[in-house]
N, C-alpha and C positions, 0 to 999 in steps of 0.2 A: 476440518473443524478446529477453531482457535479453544485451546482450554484457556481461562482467565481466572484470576483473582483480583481481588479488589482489598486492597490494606489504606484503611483510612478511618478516622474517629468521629466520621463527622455519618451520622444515618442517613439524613437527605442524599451525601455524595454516592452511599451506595445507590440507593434508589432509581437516582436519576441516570448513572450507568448501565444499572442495569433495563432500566426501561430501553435506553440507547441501542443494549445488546441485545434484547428481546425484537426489537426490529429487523434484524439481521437475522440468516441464517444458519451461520456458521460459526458461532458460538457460544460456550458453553462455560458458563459458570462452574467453578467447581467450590470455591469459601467465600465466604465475605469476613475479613479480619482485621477487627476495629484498632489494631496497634503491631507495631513489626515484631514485635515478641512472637505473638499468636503466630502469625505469617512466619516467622522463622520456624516454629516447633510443627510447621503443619509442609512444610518444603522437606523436613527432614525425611518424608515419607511417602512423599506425593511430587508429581512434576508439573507444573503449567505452560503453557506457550507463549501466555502475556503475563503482561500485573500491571495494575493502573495502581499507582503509587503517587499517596499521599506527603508531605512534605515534614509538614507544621505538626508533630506528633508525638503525642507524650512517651516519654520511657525510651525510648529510642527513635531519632528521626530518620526519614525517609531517607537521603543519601546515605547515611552510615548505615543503614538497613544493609542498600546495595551494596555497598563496598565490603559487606561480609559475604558474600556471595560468591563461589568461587568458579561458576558457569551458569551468572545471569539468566533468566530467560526474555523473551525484548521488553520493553520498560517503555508503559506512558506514563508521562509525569501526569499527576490532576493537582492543579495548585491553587492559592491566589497570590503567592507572594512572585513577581517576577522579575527579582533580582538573582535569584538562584538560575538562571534558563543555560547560564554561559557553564557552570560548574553540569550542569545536566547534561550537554551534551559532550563535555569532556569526559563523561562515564557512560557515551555511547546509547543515552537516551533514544527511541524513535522519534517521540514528538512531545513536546512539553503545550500543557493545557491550561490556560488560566482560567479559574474559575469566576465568573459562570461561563459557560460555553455551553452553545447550543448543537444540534444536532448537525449541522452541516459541517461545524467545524470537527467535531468528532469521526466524523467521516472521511473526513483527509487523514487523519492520525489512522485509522482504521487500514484503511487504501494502501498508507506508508508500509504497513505490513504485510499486505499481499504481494507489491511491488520486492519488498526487500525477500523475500522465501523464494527460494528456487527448488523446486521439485524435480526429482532424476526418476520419472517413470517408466520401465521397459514394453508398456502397453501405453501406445500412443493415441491412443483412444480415452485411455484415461489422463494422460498429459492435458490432454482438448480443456477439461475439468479439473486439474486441479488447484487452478489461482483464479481467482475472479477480483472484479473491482464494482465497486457501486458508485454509479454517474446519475448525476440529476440528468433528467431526459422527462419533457412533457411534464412537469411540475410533481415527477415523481421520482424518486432513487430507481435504478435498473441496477439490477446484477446481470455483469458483461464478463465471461468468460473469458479470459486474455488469452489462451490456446485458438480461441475460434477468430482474435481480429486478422484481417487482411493486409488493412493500412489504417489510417486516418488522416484528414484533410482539413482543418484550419477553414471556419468561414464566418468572419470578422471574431465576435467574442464568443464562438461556439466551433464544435468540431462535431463533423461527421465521423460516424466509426462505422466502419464497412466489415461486415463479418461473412463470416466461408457459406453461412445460410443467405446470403444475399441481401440482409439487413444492412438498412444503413440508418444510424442511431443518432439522432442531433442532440449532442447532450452540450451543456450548458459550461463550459471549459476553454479556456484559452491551451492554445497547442501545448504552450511553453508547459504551464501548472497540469495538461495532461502527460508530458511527456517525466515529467517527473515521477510521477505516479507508476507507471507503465515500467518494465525490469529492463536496465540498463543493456544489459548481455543479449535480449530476444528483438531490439525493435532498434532502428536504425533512422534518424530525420535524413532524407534528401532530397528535401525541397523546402523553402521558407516556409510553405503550407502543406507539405506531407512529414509522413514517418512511416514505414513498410514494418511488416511483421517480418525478421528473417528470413525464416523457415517455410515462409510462404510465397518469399521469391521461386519461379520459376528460370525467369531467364532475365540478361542485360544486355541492351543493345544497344550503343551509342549512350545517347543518351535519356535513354527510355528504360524503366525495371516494367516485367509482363509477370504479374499475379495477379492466377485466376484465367480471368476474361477481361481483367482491367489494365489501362495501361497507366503510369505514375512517372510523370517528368522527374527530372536531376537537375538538379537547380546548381551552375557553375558555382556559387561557395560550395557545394554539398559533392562536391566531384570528387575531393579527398577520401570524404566518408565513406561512400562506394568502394574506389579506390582500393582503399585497406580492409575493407572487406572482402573483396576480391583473391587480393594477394591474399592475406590470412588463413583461403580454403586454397593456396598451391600446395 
């Protein structure tokens, strides 16, 4: 569950957030605070996981909000002005949003945050569950538990995602803008048109990886990548 606030002056900005998050289900409003004052006197007592943060705001603007903050929690800009995007990400922003922005693009910003959380759970069952992503698939959002992918395979402007249930999900993504999304540490490209779940490698041979019941070529640029993966677990 993301807990969220929303610091912004503008009413509609809340609304349409929240309708956004209301789609999802894994998060959870906790304030809506129409200026960083409020939002400051209400952190002094309380924690969030996110804050969509407003820019353009009276009494105190939205960076110097941040910069008083002495353990952030992750930060979507909502803005319309985007000349501020280069100082946003020098404060470690996830995703900076011009306003208006619609629901697909909120979804990437969304995604960036499951991609970036790394969960250390001692019941691996629970691991399976505890980061998911939401892919357009069949003209609809899926929530894809990223514990459960196998691989995925690249097929022209769409990717298949191959899951431990035997699913295989054509969602609507180029490899590259999936593999972003996807946690750096858990998933591996080695092939132009694959990327393997680590953890769900069984075995390497030559140049062939076996998860599963599947077998997933090694594409000679991606020989390194393997490689050091390799080596890494002597």
């Amino acid at each position: 569950m993301i807990r969220y606030l929303i610091i912004d002056d503008e009413h509609i900005a809340h609304t349409i957030i929240e309708e956004y998050c209301n789609m999802l289900p894994n998060m959870q409003l906790k304030k809506n605070c129409y200026d960083a004052l409020e939002a400051l006197d209400y952190l002094r007592d309380h924690t969030v996981d996110l804050i969509f943060l407003d820019l353009n705001m009276p009494k105190l603007k939205g960076f110097d909000f941040l910069k008083t903050l002495a353990s952030p929690p992750k930060i979507i800009v909502t803005t319309a002005y985007q000349e501020y995007a280069i100082e946003g990400y020098e404060l470690n922003i996830i995703d900076y949003l011009l306003k208006p922005f619609g629901f697909e693009r909120f979804l990437k910003a969304i995604n960036k945050i499951s991609s970036l959380t790394s969960k250390v759970s001692i019941n691996p069952v629970e691991d399976e569950y505890s980061r998911s992503l939401f892919l357009r698939a069949d003209k609809k959002h899926i929530q894809i538990f990223i514990g459960m992918i196998l691989y995925v395979e690249a097929s022209g402007n769409y990717v298949k995602v191959i899951t431990k249930n035997d699913n295989a999900i054509l969602v609507r993504e180029k490899l590259s803008d999936l593999m972003e999304l996807l946690p750096k540490n858990d998933f591996l490209q080695v092939h132009k048109s694959f990327a393997v779940a680590i953890k769900h490698i069984k075995s390497v041979e030559g140049n062939r990886i076996k998860i599963s019941d599947f077998t997933i070529p090694i594409g000679k640029l991606y020989k390194m990548n393997v490689n050091g993966l390799l080596n890494s677990k002597l």
